[in-house]
N, CA and C atoms as a LAMMPS dump frame, in Angstrom:
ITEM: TIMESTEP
0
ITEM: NUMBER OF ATOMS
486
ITEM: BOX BOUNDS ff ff ff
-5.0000000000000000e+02 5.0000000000000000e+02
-5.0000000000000000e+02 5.0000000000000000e+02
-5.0000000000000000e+02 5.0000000000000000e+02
ITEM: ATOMS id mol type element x y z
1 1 1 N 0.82 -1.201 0
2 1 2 C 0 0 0
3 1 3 C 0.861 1.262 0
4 2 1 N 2.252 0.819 -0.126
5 2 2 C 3.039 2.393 -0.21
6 2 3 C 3.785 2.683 0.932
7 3 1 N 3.493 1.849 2.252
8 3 2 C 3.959 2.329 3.273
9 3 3 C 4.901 1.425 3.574
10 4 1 N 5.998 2.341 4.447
11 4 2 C 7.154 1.265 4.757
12 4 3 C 7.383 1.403 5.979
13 5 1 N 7.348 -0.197 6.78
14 5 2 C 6.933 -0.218 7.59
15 5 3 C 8.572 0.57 8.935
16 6 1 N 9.755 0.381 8.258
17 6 2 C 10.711 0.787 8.909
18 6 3 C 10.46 2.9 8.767
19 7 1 N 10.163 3.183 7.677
20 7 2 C 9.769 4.552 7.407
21 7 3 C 8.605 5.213 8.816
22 8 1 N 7.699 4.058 9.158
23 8 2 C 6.558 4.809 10.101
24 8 3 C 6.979 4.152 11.289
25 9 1 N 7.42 3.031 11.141
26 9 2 C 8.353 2.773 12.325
27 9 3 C 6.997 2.328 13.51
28 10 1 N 6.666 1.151 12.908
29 10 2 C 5.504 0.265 14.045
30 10 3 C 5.993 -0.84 14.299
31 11 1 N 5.764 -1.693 15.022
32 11 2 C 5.693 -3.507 15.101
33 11 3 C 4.595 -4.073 15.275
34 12 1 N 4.551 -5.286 14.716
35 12 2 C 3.589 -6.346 15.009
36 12 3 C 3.887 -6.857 15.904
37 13 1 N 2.88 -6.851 17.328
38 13 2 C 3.103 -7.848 18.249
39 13 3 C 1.804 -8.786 18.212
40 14 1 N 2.509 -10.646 18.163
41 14 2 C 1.308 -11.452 18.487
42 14 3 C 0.899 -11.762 19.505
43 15 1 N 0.046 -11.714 19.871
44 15 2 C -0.187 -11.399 21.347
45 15 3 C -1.531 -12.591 22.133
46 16 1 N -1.343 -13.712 21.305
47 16 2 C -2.533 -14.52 21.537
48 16 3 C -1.774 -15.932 22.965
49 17 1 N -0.475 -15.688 22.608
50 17 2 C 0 -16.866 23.601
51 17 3 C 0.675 -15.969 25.14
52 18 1 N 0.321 -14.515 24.741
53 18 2 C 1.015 -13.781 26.02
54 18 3 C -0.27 -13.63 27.021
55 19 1 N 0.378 -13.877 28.405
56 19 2 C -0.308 -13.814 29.281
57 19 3 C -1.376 -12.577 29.756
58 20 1 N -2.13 -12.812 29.683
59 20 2 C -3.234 -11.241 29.582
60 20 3 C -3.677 -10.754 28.668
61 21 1 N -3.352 -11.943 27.46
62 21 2 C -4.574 -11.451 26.076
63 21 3 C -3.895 -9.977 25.466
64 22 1 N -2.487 -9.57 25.316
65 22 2 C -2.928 -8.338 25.101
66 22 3 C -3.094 -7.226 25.947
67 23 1 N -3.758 -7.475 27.15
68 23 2 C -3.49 -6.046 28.218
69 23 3 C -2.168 -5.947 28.561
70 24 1 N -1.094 -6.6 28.776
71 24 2 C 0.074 -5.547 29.368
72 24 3 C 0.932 -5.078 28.322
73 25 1 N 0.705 -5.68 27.03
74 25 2 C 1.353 -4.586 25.707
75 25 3 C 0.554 -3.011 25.787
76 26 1 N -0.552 -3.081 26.022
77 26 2 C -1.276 -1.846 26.317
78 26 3 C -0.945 -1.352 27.174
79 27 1 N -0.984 -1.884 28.089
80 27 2 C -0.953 -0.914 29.429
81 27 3 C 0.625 0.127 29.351
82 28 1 N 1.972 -1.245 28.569
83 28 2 C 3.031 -0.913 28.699
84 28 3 C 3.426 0.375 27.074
85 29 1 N 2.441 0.348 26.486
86 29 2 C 2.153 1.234 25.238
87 29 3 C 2.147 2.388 25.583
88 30 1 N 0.802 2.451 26.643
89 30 2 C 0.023 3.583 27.531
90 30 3 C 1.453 3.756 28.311
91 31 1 N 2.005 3.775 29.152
92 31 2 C 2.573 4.288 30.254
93 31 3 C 3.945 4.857 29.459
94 32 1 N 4.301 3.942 28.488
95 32 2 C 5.221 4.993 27.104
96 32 3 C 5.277 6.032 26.197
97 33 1 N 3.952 5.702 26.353
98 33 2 C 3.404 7.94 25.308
99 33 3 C 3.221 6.745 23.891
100 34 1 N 3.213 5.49 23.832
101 34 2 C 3.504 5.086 22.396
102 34 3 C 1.787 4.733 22.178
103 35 1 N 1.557 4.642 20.829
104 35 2 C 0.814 4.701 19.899
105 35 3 C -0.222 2.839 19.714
106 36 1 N -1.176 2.502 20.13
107 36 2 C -1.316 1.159 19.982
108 36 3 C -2.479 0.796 19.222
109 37 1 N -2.723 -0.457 18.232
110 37 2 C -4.247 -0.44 17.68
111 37 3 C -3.661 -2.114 17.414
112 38 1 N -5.26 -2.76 17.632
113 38 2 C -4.888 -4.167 17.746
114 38 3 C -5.978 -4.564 16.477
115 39 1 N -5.96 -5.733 15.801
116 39 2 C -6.372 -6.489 15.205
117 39 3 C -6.732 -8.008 15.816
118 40 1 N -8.154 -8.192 15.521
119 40 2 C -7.982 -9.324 16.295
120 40 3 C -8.702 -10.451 15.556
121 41 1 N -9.334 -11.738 15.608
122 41 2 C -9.448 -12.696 14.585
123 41 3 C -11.189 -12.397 14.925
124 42 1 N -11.996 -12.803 13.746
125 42 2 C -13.081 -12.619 13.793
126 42 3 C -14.189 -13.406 14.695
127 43 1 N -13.465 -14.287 15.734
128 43 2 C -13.968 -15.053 16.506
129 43 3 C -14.165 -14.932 17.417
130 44 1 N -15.093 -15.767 18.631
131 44 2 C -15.306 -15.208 19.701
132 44 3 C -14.125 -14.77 20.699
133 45 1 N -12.58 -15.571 20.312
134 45 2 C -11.582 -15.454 20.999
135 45 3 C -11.465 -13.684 20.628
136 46 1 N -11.646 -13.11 19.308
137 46 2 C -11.229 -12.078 18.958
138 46 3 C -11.796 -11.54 19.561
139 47 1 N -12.776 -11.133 20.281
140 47 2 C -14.197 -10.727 20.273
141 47 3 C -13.765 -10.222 21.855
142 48 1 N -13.046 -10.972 22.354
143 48 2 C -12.994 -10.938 24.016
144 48 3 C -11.515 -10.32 24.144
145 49 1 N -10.259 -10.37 23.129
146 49 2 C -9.461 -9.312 23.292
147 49 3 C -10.328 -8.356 22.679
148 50 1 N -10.612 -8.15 22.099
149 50 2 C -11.343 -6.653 21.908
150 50 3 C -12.246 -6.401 22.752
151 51 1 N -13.011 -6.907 23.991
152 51 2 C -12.965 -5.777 25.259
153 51 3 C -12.273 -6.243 26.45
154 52 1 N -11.108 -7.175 26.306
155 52 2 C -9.981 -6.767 26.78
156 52 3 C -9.675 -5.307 26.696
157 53 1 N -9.046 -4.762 25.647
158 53 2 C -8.723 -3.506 25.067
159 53 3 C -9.658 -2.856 25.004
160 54 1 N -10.742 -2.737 24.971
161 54 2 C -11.704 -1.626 25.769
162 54 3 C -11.746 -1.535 27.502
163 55 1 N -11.31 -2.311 27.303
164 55 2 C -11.032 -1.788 28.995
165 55 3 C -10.111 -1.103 29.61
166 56 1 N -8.975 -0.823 28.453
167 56 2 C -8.404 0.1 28.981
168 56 3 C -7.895 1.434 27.845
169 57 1 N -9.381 1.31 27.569
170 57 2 C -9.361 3.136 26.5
171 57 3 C -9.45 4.004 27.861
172 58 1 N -9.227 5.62 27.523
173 58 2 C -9.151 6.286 27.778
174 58 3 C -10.552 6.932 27.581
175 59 1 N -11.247 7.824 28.644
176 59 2 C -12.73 8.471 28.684
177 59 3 C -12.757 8.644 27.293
178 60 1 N -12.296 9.349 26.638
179 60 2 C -12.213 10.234 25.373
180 60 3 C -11.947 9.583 24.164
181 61 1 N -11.716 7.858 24.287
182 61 2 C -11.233 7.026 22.992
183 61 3 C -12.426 6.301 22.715
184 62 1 N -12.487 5.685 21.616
185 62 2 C -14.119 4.895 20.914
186 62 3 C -12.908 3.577 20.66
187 63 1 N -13.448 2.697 20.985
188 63 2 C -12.639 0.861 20.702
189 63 3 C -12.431 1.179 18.918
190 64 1 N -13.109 1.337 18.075
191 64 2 C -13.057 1.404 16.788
192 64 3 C -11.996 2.215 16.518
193 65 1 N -11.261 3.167 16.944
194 65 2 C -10.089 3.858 17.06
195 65 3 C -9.006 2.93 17.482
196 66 1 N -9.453 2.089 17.792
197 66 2 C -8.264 1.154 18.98
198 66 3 C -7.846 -0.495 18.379
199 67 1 N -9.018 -0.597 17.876
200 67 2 C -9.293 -1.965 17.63
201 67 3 C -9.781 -2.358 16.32
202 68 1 N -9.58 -3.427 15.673
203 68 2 C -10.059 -3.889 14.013
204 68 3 C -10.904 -5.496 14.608
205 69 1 N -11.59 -6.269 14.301
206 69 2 C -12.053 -7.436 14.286
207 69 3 C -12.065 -7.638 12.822
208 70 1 N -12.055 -9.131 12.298
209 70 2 C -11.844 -9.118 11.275
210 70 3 C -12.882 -9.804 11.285
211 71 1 N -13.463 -9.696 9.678
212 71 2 C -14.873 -10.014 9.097
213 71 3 C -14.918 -11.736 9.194
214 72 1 N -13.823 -12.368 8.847
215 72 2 C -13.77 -13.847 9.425
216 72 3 C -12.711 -14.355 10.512
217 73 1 N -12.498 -15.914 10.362
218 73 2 C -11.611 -16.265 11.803
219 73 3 C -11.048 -15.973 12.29
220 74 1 N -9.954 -15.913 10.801
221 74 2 C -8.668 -15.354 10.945
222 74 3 C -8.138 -14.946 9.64
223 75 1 N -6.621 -14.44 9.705
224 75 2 C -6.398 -13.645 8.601
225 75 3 C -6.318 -14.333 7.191
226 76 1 N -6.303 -15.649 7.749
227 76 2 C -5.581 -16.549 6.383
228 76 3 C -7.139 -16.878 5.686
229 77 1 N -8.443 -16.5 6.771
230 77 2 C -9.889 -17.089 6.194
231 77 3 C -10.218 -15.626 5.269
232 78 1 N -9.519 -14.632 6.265
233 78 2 C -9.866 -12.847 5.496
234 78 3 C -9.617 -12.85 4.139
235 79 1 N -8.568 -13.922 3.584
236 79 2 C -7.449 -13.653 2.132
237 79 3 C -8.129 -14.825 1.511
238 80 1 N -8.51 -15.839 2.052
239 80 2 C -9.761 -16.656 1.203
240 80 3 C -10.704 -16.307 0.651
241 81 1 N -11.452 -15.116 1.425
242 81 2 C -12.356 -15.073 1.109
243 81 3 C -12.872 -13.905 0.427
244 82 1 N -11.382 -13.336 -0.135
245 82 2 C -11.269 -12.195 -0.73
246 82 3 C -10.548 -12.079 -1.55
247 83 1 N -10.711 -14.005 -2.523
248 83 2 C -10.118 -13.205 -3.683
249 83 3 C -8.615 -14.085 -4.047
250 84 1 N -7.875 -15.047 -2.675
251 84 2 C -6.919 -15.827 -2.368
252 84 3 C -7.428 -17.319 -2.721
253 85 1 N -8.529 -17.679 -2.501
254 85 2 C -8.575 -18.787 -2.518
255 85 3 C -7.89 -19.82 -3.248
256 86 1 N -7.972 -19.118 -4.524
257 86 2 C -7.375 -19.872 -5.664
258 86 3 C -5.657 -20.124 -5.179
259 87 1 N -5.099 -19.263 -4.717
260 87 2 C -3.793 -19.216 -4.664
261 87 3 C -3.381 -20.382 -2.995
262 88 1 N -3.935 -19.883 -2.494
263 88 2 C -4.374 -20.846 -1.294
264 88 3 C -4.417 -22.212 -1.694
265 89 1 N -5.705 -22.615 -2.175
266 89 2 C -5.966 -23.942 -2.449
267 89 3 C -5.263 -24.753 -3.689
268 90 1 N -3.951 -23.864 -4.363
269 90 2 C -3.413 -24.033 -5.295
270 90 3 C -2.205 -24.889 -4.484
271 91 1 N -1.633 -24.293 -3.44
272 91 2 C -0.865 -25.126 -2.687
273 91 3 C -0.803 -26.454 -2.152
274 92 1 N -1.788 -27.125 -1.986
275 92 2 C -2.499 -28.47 -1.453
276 92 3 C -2.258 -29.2 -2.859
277 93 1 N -1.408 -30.654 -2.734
278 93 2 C -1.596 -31.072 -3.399
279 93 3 C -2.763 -31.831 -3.711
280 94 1 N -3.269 -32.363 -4.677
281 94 2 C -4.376 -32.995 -5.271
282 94 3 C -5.03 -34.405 -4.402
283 95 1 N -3.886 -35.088 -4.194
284 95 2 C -4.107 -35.955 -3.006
285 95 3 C -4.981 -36.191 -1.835
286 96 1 N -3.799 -34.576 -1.355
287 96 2 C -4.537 -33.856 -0.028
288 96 3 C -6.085 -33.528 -0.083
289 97 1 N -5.976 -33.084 -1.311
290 97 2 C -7.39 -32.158 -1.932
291 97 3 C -8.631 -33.414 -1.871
292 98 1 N -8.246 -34.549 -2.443
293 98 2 C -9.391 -35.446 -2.275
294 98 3 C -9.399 -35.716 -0.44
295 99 1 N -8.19 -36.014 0.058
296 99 2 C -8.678 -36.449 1.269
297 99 3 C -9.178 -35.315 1.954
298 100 1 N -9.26 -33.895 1.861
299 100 2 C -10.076 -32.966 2.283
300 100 3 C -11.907 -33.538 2.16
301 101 1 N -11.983 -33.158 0.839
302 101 2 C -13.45 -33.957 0.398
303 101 3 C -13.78 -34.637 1.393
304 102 1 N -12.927 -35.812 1.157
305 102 2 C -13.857 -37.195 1.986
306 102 3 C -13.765 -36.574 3.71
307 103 1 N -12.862 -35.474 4.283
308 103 2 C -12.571 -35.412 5.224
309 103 3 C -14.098 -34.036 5.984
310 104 1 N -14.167 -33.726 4.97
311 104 2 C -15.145 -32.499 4.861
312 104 3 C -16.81 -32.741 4.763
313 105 1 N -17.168 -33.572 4.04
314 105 2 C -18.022 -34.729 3.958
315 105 3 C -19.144 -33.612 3.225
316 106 1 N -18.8 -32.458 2.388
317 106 2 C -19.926 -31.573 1.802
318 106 3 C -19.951 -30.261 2.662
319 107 1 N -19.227 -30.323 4.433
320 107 2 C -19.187 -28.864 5.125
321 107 3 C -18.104 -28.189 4.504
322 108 1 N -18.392 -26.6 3.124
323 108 2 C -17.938 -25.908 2.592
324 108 3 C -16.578 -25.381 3.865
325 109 1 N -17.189 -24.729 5.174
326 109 2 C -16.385 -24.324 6.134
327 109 3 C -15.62 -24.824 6.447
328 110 1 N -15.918 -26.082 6.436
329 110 2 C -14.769 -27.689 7.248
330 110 3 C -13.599 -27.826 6.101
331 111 1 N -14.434 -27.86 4.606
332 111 2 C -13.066 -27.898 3.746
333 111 3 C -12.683 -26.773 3.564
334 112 1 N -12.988 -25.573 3.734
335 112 2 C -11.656 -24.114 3.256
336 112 3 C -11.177 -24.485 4.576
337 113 1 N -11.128 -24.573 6.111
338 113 2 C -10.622 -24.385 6.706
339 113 3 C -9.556 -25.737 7.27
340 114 1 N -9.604 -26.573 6.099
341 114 2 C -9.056 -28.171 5.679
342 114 3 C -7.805 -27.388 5.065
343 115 1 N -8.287 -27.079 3.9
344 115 2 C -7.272 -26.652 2.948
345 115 3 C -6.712 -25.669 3.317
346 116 1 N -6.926 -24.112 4.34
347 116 2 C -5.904 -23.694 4.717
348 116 3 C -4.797 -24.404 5.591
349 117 1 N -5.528 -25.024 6.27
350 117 2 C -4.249 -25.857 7.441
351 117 3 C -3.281 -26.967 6.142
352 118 1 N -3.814 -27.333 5.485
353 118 2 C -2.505 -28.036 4.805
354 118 3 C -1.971 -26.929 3.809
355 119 1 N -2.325 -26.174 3.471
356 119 2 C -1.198 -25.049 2.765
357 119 3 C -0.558 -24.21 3.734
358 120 1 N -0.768 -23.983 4.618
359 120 2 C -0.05 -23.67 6.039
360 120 3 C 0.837 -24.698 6.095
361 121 1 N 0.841 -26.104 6.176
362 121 2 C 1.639 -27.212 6.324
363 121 3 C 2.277 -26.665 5.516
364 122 1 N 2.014 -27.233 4.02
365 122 2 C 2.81 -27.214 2.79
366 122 3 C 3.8 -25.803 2.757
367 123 1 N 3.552 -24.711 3.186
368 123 2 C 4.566 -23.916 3.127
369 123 3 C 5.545 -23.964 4.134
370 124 1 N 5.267 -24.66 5.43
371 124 2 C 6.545 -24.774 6.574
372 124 3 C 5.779 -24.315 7.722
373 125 1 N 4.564 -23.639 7.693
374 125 2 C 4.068 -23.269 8.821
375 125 3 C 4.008 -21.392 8.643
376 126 1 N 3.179 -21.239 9.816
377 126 2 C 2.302 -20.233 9.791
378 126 3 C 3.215 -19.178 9.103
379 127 1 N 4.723 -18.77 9.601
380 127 2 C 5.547 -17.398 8.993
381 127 3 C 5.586 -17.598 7.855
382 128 1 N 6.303 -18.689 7.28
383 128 2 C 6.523 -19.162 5.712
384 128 3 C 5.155 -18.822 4.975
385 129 1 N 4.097 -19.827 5.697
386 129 2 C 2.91 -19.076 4.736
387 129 3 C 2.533 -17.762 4.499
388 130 1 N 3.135 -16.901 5.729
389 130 2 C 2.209 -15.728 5.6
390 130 3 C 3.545 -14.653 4.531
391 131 1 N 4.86 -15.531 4.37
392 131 2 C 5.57 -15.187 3.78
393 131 3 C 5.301 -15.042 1.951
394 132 1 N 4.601 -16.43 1.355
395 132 2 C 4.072 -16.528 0.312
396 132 3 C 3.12 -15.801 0.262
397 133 1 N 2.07 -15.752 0.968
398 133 2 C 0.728 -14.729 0.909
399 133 3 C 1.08 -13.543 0.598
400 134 1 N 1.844 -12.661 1.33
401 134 2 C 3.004 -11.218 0.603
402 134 3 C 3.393 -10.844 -0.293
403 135 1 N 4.289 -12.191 -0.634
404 135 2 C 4.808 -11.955 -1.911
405 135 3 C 3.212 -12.151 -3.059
406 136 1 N 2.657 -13.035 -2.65
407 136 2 C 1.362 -13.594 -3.792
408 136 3 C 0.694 -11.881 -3.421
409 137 1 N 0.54 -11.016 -2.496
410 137 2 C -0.459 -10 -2.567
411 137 3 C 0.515 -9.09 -3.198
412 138 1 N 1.774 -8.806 -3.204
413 138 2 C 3.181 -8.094 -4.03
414 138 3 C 2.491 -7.9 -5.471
415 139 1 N 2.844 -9.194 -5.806
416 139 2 C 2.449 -9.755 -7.304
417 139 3 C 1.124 -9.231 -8.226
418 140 1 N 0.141 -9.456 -7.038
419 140 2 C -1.586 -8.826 -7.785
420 140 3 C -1.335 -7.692 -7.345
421 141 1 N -1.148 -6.848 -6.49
422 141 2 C -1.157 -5.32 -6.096
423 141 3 C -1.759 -5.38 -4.826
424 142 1 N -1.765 -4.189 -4.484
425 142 2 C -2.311 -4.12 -2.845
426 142 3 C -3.563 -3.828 -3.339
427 143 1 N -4.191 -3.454 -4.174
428 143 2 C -6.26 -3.315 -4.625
429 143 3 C -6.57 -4.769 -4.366
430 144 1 N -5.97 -5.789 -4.428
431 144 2 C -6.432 -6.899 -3.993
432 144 3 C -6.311 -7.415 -2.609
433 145 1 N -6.018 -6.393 -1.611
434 145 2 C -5.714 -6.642 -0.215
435 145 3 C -7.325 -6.352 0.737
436 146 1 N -7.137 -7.457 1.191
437 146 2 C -8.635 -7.311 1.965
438 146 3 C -9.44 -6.154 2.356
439 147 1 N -10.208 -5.662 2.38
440 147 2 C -10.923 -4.076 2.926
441 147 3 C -10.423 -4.12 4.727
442 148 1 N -10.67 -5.46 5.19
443 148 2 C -10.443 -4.999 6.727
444 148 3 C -9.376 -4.722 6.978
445 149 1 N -8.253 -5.375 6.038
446 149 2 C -6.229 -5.836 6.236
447 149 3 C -5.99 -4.056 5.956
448 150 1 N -6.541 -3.45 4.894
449 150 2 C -6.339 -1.773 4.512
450 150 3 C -6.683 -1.357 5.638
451 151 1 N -8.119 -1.671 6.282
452 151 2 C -8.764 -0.304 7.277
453 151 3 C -7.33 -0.763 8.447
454 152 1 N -6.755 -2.12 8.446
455 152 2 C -6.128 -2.084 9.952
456 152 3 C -5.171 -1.18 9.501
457 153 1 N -3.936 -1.133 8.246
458 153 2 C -3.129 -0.878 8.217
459 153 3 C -2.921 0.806 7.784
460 154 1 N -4.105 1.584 7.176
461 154 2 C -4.479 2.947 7.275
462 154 3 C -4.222 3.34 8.691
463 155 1 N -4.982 2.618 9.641
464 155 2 C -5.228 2.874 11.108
465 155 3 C -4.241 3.187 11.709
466 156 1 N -2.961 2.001 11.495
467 156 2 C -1.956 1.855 11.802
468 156 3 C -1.064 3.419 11.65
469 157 1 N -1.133 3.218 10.398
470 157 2 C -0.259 4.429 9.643
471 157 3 C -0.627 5.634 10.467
472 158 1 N -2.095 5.889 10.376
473 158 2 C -2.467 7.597 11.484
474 158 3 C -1.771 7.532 12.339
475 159 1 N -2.047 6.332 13.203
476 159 2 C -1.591 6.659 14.436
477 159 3 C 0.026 6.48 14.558
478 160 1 N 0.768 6.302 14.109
479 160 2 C 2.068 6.228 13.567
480 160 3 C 2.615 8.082 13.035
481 161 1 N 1.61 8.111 12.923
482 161 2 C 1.718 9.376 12.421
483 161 3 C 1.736 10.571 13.768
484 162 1 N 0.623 10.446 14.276
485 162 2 C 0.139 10.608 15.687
486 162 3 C 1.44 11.483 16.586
């Protein structure tokens, strides 16, 4: 989208295996003068860091300033379902692909979310994949980058700016 991420000078922190969901990157954000906005997976897990992190806005902040939920699970279901699939399910070999089927038994949900976990496999695991996904969104342009993946990373940028 134009922006570089050493130029605005943010990090990604994952924050799903740290203790407190997410509140003490905030809290430790807040007590730094630094700048914070979270993204979280479209699930109920997401659902509950995001009022995690409403719980500790400020009188004067709206969570939607603070926070993104994403329209599905997770990010790898966001890029399925916007347009990736093909490139996604291009990874799985054919094999795999039937034993999805029989593994899926006709639940559409059960097999995309079949076939992301073995193209997740097939690339080495979650970094590697999300490494190909980059380069594969590089390749088509960023107009093919999810509407929610833009609103997080606009968000990002303001407040970077901030």
């Amino acid at each position: 989208m134009g922006y570089s991420q050493d130029e605005i000078s943010f990090s990604v922190l994952e924050i799903s295996q740290a203790i407190g969901k997410g509140e003490p990157f905030i809290k430790l954000a807040k007590a730094l003068g630094i700048q914070w906005y979270m993204m979280a997976d479209g699930d109920r897990v997401g659902s509950d860091y995001i009022g995690r992190a409403n719980d500790h806005l400020a009188d004067d902040e709206n969570i939607a300033n603070r926070a993104q939920k994403l329209s599905h699970p997770d990010v790898e279901h966001e890029f399925w379902h916007n347009g990736y699939d093909d490139f996604i399910s291009n990874m799985v070999d054919a094999a795999r692909k039937h034993t999805i089927e029989q593994q899926s038994a006709g639940n559409e949900n059960e097999k995309i979310k079949l076939l992301i976990k073995a193209a997740i496999k097939y690339a080495g695991g979650k970094p590697a994949f999300a490494h190909l996904l980059a380069e594969e969104v590089k390749r088509r342009g960023s107009d093919t980058i999810p509407q929610t993946i833009k609103t997080v990373i606009n968000r990002v940028v303001e407040l970077a700016e901030d």
